[in-house]
C-alpha positions in Angstrom: 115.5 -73.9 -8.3 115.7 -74.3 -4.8 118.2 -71.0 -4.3 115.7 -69.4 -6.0 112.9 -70.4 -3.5 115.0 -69.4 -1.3 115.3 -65.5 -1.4 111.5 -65.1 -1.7 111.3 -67.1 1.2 113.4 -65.6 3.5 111.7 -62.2 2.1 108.5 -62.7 3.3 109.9 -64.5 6.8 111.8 -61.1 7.4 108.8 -58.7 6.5 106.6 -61.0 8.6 108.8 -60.3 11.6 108.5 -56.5 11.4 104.9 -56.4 10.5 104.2 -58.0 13.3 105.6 -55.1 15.1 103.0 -52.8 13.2 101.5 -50.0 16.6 97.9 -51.0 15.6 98.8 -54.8 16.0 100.5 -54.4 19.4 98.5 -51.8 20.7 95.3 -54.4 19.8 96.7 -57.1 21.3 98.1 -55.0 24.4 93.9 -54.0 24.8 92.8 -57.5 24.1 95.2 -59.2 27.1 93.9 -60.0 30.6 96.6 -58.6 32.3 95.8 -61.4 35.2 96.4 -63.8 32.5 99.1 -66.3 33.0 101.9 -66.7 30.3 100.4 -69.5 28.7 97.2 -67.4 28.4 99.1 -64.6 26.6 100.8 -66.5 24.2 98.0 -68.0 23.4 95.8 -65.0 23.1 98.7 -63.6 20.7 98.8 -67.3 18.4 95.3 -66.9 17.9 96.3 -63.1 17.1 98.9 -64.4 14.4 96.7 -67.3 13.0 94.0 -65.4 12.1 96.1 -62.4 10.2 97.9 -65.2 8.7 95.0 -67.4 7.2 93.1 -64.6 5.9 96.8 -63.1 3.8 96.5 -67.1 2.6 92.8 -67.0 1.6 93.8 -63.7 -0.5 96.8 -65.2 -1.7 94.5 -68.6 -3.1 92.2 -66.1 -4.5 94.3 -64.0 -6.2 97.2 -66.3 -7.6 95.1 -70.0 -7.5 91.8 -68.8 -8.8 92.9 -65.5 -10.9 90.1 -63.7 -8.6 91.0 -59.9 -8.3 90.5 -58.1 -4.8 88.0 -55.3 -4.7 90.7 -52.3 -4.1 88.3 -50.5 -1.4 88.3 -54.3 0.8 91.7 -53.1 2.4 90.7 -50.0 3.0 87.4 -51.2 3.8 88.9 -52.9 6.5 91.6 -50.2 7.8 88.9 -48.2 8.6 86.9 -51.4 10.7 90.3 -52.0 12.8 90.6 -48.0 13.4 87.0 -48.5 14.9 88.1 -51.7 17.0 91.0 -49.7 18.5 88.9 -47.3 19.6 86.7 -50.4 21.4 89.0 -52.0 22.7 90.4 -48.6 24.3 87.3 -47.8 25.7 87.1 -51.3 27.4 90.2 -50.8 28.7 89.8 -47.5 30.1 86.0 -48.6 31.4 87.9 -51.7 33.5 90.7 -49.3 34.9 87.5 -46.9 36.4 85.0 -49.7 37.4 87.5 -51.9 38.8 89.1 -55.6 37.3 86.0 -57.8 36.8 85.8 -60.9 39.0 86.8 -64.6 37.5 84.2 -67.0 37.0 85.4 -70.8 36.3 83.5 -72.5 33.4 83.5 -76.1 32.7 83.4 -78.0 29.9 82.2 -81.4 31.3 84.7 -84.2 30.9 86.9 -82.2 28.9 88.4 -79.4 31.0 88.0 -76.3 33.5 89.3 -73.1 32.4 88.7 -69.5 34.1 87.8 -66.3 32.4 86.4 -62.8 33.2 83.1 -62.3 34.5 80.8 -60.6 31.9 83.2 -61.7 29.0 82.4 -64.7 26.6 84.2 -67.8 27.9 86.1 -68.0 25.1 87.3 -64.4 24.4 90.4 -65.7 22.5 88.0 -65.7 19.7 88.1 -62.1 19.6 92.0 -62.1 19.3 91.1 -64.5 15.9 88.7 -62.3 15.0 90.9 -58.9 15.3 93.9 -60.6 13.3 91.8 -61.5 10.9 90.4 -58.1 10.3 94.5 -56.9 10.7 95.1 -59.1 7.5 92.7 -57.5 5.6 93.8 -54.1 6.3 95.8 -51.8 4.7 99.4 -52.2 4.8 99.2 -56.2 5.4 97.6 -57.0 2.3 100.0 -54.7 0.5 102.8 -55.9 1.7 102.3 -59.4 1.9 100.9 -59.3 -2.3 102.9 -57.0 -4.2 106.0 -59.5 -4.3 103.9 -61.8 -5.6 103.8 -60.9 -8.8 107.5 -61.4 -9.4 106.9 -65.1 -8.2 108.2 -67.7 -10.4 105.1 -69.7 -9.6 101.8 -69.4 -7.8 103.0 -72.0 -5.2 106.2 -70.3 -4.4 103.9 -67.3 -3.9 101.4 -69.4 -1.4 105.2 -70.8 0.3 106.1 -66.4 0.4 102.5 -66.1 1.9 103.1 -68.8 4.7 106.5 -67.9 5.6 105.3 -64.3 6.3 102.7 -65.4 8.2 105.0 -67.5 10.2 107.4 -64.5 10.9 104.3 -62.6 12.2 103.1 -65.7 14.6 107.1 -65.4 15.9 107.3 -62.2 16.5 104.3 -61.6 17.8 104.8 -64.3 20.1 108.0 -63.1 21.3 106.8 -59.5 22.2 103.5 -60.8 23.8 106.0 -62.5 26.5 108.0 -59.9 26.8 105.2 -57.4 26.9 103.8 -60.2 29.8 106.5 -60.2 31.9 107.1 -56.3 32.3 103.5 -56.4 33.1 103.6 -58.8 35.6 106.8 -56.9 37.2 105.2 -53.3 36.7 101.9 -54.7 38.8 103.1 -54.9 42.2 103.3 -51.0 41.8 99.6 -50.0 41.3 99.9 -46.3 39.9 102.6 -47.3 37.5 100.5 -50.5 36.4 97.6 -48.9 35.8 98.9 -45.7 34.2 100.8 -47.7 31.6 97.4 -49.4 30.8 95.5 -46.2 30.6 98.1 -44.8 28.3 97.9 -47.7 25.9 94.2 -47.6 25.7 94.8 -44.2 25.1 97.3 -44.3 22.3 94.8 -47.8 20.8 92.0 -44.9 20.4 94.3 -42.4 19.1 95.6 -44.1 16.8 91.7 -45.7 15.9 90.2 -42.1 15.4 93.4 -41.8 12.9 92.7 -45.0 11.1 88.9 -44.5 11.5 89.1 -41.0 9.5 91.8 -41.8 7.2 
């Protein structure tokens, strides 16, 4: 029983680590990133990424093999067409920050509990929006495919729940791993100002690209 855990297991682990590799995702959370942010900032700002594409593949999953609920077929595409819209956003921000200048940090307090800084104009707590835009990634498209369709050869709905979370953990690692990386070339690249900032215009560029595509598709 527990070799044949096993191979489903390490299944979804494996496909989590390349989906997590997906253009849309990194070109989302490339747009979403401060690039001022530290490292501990960025990791973050990528977990928060990861969790929310991951709890909403386990809500699906619950639905669909605890409860017997079938998913509407037009939610993921629904949804692919919401995140090629995003893209496009989060482009346009980017692109709008490059030609007005980086916005000035404010410090906000929280009392007795902590001091944290973020950017002027922003909500204090724009990781949200990195939960928010993983969350709409795991509703999208290829993600729910992906994640679901071994799950019907599952020996149990609990081994397909254990597929769903070891997916979602390869995604939280990989995406983890190539937010740091993508963190320090950035910090490298910035003491050389034209190079820094074309490499951000080009991503926005190629995040609203690739929207329009998703957007129309």
């Amino acid at each position: 029983m527990i070799e044949q855990s096993l191979g489903p297991l390490a299944t979804g682990l494996g496909l989590g680590l390349l989906h997590a590799l997906d253009p849309d995702h990194l070109l989302a959370v490339a747009n979403l990133d401060d690039p001022r942010a530290g490292r501990r900032a960025r990791l973050q700002l990528c977990g928060r990424w990861a969790l929310g594409h991951g709890a909403v593949l386990l809500a699906i999953g619950a639905l669909v093999l605890l409860a017997g609920m079938a998913v509407p077929i037009e939610l993921s595409g629904r949804a692919e067409r919401l995140v090629g819209l995003v893209l496009i956003g989060l482009g346009l921000a980017t692109l709008w920050t490059l030609a007005a200048g980086e916005p000035p940090v404010q410090v906000h307090h929280h009392g007795q509990t902590g001091t944290h800084a973020h950017l002027l104009g922003l909500p204090a707590h724009h990781g949200r929006r990195a939960l928010l835009v993983g969350m709409l990634h795991g509703t999208a498209g290829s993600a729910v495919l992906l994640a679901l369709a071994p799950l019907a050869l599952a020996a149990s709905p609990w081994l397909g729940m254990a597929y769903l979370l070891a997916f979602g953990v390869g995604v939280m690692a990989a995406m983890l791993v190539a937010g740091g990386l993508f963190g320090a070339g950035l910090r490298r690249l910035r003491r050389h100002v034209a190079a820094f900032t074309g490499v951000r215009a080009l991503l926005a560029l190629a995040a609203m690209a690739m929207g329009v595509g998703l957007a129309g598709g």
